[in-house]
Each structure stands twice: as C-alpha cells, then as structure tokens.
VORO-709190 format. One record per residue (C-alpha): x, y, z. Coordinates in steps of 0.1 Angstrom, whole numbers, plus 5000, padded with zeros to 4 digits. Each point is the difference from the previous one (the first is absolute). Layout:
N
XYZ/...
END
This chain:
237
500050005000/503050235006/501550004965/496250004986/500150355025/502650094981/499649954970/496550174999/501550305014/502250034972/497749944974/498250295015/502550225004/500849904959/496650054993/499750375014/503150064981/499450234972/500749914963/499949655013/497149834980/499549675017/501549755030/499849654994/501449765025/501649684986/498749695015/501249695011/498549824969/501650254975/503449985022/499549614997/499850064957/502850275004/502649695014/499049714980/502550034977/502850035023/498949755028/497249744982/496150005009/500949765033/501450245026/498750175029/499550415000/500050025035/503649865003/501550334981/500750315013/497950164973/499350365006/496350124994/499950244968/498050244987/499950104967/498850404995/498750104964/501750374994/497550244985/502050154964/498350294999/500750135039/503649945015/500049815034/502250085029/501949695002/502650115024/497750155026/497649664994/503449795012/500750245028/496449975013/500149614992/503849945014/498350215034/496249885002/500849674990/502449725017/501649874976/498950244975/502150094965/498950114967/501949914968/499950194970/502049834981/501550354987/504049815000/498549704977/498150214976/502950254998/502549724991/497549824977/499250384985/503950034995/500649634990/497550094972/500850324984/503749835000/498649724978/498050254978/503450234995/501949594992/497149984978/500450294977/503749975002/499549674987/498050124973/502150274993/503149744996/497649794979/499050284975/503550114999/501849634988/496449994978/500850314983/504049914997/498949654985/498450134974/502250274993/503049704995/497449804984/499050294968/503250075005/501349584985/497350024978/501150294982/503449924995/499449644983/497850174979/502350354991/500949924968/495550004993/500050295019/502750174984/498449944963/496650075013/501150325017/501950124969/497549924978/497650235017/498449765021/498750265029/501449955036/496749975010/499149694981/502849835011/498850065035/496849934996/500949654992/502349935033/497350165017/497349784992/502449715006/501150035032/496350195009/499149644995/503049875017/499150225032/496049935002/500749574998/502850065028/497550245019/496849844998/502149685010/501150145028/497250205010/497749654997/502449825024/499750325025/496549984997/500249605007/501850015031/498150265011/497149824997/501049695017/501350155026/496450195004/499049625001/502249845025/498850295023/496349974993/500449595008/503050125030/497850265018/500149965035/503549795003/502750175016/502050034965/497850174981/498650195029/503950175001/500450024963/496650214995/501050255031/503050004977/498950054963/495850005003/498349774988/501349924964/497250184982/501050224980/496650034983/498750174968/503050315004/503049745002/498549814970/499650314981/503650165011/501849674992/498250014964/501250374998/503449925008/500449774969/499250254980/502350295012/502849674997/499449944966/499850404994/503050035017/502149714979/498750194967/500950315010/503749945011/500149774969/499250324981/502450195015/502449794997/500049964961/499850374996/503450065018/501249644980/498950214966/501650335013/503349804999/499649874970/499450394982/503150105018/
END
C-alpha cells in the first residue's frame, strides 16, 4: 500500500503539471510483456527489484516544466525521479545528423567517381575512333552531331546502370519494410526502428528514388557532352 501511496501521489503531482497531457502507470502485466524477451514467460515479477513507472504524455503545443516536475517529485515522492531522456535523444539526434552529413558525403564521393568515369570513358571512346572523328570533323560534320551521338550512348549507358541500381535500392528497402512489419515487437527491430523508422519510405521515397535515375542518366549525358566538346576543341587546335 506504501509504494501504491506513492505512486499515486506522483501521478498526481504529473498530472497537475502543465503541458503534461496524460499519466499512465505501467502495470505489472505490461512490466511482465516489457521482460519477456530478456527473462522468458516463466519467471516471477515480484522477485525483481522493478521500479514502478510512469509514463507522462508531453503536450507539443505547451512546454512542460520538467525540472521543477523532478524537484517536486525527487521532494514529495520517496523514491521519486523523472527521466527525460534529454542525454539519449541528444546522442541519437547527434548520432543521426552524423549519418545524414556520411550520407551526402557518400553521395558526393559517388557522383564525383560517376562523373570522372565517364569523363575517362568518352574520353577511350574517342580516341579509338579519332581517325572517324577527324574525317568527320574536317568534313564539316558539326561538333554538335558528333556529341549528340555519345550523348545518347552513354544517356542509355547511365539510365540501365541507374534504374538498376535504383531497383535494387528500392528492393532492400522494401524487404527491410518487411522484416520489420513481420519483426514488430522483438527486441531487434524494436532498436532498429528507434534507429532508422520504420522502413517506409512511402509514395515520396518511391518517387525521389525514380527522380534520381533520371538526374543520373542527365548527369552521364551531360559530362559526356562536355567531354567531346573539349575532345573536338583539341582536335581544331
């Protein structure tokens, strides 16, 4: 009867708290659910230590006073503490932007070796080919034309390699949404969607991973473009 004292007076003391929403006390059913997958279904709750929680719904649209709530709790209460998790959620916050700068890095890198690639690539081609260059450029074939033609090529070349990899992007993606649908509620997949959601990335993902093909294959055209007009300029000079 103590700790059930206790533990009312800090649920109201939560619950006169304002920007706090609601108080919901976890009971020993839902603390029974919470250590099944650490300690089995046959153990006894009553053997633990297991503190009695609370969990307090903040309201978004008023800001709670969450360090005079602990001060009245840590006082009012024996036994009484209130954890925000504000040191988890700022390493998780930081743990994530770091991944989304690695990410565009990444991307960065990728684009960069893409563009290089194709630069060597127009680059090979042309020179096997100079002396058909050379007759068509001097019989008035139009730097232009001649581009046009690597262009399409490796505009081609780019959209097969992009749509490939975009489709096996897409794929994982979607498994992985999978394996979390089937996973929910398993330790595991419980800490990978605090982590990265839940693997749905929905009509926008589809639709930005369909977009980036194209700007990939744009991009291959263009710096296979380029890269025959400075080819030609050499040539003239």
């Amino acid at each position: 009867y103590v700790l059930a004292d206790e533990v009312q007076k800090a649920k109201t003391i939560a619950s006169n708290t304002p920007g706090i929403l609601s108080v919901n006390a976890i009971d020993e059913e839902w603390s029974q659910r919470l250590f099944e997958p650490w300690l089995g279904q046959n153990f006894n709750l009553q053997e633990l230590p297991v503190p009695q929680m609370l969990i307090l719904e903040l309201d978004p649209e008023r800001a709670a006073n969450l360090k005079g709530l602990s001060e009245r709790l840590s006082d009012s209460v024996k036994g009484g503490s209130l954890d925000d998790h504000r040191l988890w959620l700022g390493r998780l916050n930081s743990m994530a932007n770091t991944m989304v700068i690695i990410g565009f890095v990444i991307m960065a890198l990728i684009i960069t070796a893409m563009v290089l690639s194709v630069t060597f690539a127009t680059h090979g081609a042309m020179t096997s080919n100079r002396d058909v260059l050379e007759v068509l450029h001097f019989v008035g074939g139009r730097d232009a034309f001649i581009a046009a033609e690597f262009q399409r090529r490796f505009l081609l070349l780019g959209f097969k390699g992009a749509f490939f990899g975009g489709s096996v992007a897409i794929f994982c993606a979607f498994i992985m949404y999978l394996w979390a649908s089937f996973s929910k509620g398993t330790p595991e997949a419980d800490q990978l969607t605090a982590l990265f959601g839940d693997f749905n990335i929905g009509f926008s993902g589809y639709l930005g991973a369909f977009l980036l093909i194209i700007i990939i294959a744009g991009l291959t055209a263009i710096t296979s473009r380029i890269a025959v007009f400075r080819y030609l300029d050499k040539i003239t000079e």
